[in-house]
N, C-alpha and C positions, 0 to 999 in steps of 0.2 A: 596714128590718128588721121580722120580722114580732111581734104584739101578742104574741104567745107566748114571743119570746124575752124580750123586754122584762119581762115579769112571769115571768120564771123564770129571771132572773140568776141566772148557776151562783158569782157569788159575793157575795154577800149576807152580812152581819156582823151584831155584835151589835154596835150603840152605833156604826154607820155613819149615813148621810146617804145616800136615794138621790133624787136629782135625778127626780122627777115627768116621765115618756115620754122619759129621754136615756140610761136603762142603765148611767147611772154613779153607782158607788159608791167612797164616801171611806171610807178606815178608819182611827180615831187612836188612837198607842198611849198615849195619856191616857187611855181607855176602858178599854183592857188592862195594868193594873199590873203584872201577872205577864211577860208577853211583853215590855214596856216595858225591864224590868229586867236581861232576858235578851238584848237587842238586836233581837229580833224586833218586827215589824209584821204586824198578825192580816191576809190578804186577803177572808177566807169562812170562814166556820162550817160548813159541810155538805161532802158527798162529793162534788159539783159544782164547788167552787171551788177543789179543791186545782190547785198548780201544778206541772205534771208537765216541764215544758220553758221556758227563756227564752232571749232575747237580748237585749243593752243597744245601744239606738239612736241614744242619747245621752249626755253629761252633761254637768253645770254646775255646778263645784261638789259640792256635795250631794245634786243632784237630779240625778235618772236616769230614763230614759224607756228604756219594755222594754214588748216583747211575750213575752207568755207564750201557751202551749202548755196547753190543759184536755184530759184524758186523757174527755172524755162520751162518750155513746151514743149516748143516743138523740135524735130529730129535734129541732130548736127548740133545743140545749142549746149553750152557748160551745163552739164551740174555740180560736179564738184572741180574745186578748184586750190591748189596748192597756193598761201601767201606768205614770202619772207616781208615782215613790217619790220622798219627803224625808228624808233621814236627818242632821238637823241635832242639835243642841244643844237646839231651842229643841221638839224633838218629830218623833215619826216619822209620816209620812201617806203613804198609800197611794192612788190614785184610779183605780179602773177602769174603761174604757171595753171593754164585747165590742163583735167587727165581726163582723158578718155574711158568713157562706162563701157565695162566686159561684162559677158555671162550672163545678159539677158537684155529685155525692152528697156529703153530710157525710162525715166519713171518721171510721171507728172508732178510739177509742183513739188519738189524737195523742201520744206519747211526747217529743218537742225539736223545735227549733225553732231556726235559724242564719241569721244574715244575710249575704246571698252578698257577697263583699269588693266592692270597686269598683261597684256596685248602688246605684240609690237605689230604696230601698223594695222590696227585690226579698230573699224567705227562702226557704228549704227547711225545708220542717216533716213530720215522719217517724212512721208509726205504729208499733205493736210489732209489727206483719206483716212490716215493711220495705217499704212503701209510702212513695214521695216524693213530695211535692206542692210544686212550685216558684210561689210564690203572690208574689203582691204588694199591696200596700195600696193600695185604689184613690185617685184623686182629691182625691175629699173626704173621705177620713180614715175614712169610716163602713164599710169593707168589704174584704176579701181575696179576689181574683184567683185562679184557680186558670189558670197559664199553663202546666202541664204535669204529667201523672201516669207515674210511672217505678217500679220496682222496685230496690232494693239489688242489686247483684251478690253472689252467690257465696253464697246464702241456705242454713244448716246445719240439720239435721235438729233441729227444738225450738227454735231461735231465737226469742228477745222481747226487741226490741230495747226498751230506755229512752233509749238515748245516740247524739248525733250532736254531729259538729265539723266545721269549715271552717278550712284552714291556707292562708295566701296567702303565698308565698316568691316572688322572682325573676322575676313577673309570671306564676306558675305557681301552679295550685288544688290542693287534697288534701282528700278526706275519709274523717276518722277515725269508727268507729261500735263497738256492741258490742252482743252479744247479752248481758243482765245477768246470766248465770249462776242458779245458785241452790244453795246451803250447800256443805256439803262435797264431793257428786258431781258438782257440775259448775260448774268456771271458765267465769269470762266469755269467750268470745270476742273480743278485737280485730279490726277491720277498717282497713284503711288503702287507700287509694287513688287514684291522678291523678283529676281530675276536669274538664270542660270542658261547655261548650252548648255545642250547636248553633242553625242559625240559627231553630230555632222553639222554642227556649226549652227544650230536652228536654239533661236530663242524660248525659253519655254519661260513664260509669267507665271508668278504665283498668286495668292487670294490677293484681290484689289480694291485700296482704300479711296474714296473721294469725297473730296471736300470742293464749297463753292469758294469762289475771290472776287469780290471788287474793287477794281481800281483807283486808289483817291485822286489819282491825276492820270492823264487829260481827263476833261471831263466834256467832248464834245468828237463826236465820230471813232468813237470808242471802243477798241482794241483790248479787252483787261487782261488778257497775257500774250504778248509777242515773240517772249522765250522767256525760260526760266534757268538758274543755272544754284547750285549749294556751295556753298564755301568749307573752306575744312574744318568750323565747329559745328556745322548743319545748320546755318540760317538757310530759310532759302528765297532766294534775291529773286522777284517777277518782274518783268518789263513791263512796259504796257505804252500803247501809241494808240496816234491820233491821225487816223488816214481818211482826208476828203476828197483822194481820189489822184488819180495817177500824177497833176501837175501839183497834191498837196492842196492848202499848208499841211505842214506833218508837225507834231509833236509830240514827247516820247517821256519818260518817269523811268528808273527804276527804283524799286521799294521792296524794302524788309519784312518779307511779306508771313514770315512765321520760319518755320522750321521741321526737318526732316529728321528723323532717328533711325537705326536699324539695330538692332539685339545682335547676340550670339546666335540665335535660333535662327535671325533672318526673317523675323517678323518687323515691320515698316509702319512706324507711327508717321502720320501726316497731322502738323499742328498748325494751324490757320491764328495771324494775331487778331485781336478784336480793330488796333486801328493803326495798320499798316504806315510804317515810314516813310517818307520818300528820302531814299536817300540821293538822288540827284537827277536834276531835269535837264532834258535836251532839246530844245528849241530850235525847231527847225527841220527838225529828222526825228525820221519811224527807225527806231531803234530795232531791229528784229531778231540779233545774236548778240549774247551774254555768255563770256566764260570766264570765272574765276582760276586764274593761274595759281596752283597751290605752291603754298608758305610764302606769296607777297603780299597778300593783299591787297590784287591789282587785279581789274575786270579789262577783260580785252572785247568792245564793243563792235557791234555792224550795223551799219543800216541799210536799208532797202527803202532809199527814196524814189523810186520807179521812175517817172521820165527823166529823169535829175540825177540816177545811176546810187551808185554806192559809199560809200565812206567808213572808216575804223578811224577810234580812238582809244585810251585804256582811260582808266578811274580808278582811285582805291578807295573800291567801296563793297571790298569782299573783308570784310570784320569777321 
């Protein structure tokens, strides 16, 4: 990895530990009394280390291993990033590893981040363009693959995407996305779709369902999906924030927002409820990564408070 990125970890804390030329940062919420208290673990302090996307790779217990999704720009900056989280009793720690992107241009704006089912080491990570980059984590753990660039099908006039999902039913793939909307003139879009590779790693979409969403919370600078994620009976859970701009306020929802099906055939029903749940609100932060850890019933959350940096907490609010 190059000298540059290393001395410009996009997530860097106040009252972390960074381990001298390895890019990793520990952050404890001993350090953060305020965040501690509120269930959050600080990742980054600056507009670099918010977390705009995850997926959980692991766990054990308490501890969870995730990669996260950094929304940077420009050259040298994370975009993906390796996190062991502890969310024990005895203290919350965080420890992040950035990898280094292989096999082609940095890509703008990374938005989520999904680990493709059956796959070791193998994610689709999605910008707000609707750019797919099917990557994998090399070897030795230091760096992501870029095995295929693809485009979203069926891309709507103003589309920005923040949300991407992966449904495995039946020996059959789905993927769910959304353009996030914004306030009252315009719902999110839903995307739903069959999905498959081919034999060079290249995504191929099948016929494409959409449906609109609005968000019943926040209901001022409004976000109606920040990410989305399915839980394993196919509800499917939306985010939704409240961003007044880089120093905030921020606040955030997610909600049971309907549900996702896929057949034996691989055909994908998308079902929208008439009046969306909230099942739990976050004050204070732009939630913008959702992943339900399957058979707990535990969401492992991000945020991307932008000058104010990043944060993870979980919820069991995958029913």
């Amino acid at each position: 990895m190059r000298t540059t990125v290393l001395t410009t970890i996009a997530v860097l804390c106040a009252g972390g530990a960074v381990a001298a030329g390895t890019g990793v940062t520990v952050a404890r919420t001993n350090d953060a009394p305020a965040l501690a208290a509120i269930g959050w673990t600080q990742v980054g302090h600056d507009v670099r280390s918010g977390i705009s996307g995850l997926t959980v790779t692991s766990r054990t217990h308490d501890a969870y291993r995730v990669l996260i999704a950094l929304d940077n720009k420009r050259p040298g900056e994370t975009r993906i990033a390796r996190l062991d989280y502890r969310a024990g009793d005895s203290g919350r720690t965080a420890t992040v590893q950035p990898l280094e992107w292989r096999g082609g241009a940095e890509p703008i704006d990374v938005e989520a981040i999904e680990s493709v089912p059956g796959a070791s080491d193998e994610y689709l990570a999605v910008s707000s363009r609707g750019l797919v980059y099917h990557i994998e984590v090399t070897d030795d753990g230091k760096a992501v693959q870029v095995r295929d660039l693809s485009p979203l099908p069926a891309i709507g006039e103003g589309d920005d995407f923040e949300s991407f999902a992966l449904v495995s039913r039946n020996n059959k793939l789905a993927a769910v996305w959304a353009d996030r909307g914004e306030g009252d003139g315009r719902p999110a879009t839903l995307y739903a779709a069959p999905l498959s590779f081919n034999q060079y790693g290249e995504s191929v979409f099948g016929t494409v369902t959409k449906a609109a969403y609005r968000a019943p919370y926040p209901t001022q600078d409004l976000r109606h999906a920040s990410d989305i994620a399915v839980t394993d009976s196919g509800r499917l859970l939306i985010a939704s924030a409240s961003d007044e701009g880089d120093d905030g306020p921020f606040d955030s929802a997610v909600s049971d927002a309907g549900s996702v099906s896929l057949d034996r055939s691989g055909r994908v029903r998308l079902t929208m409820a008439r009046s969306p749940e909230i099942l739990r609100k976050f004050k204070g932060h732009k939630v913008e990564a959702v992943d339900c850890v399957s058979g707990s019933g535990t969401a492992v959350l991000g945020t991307d408070d932008e000058n104010a940096g990043g944060a993870l907490t979980t919820a069991r609010i995958c029913h």
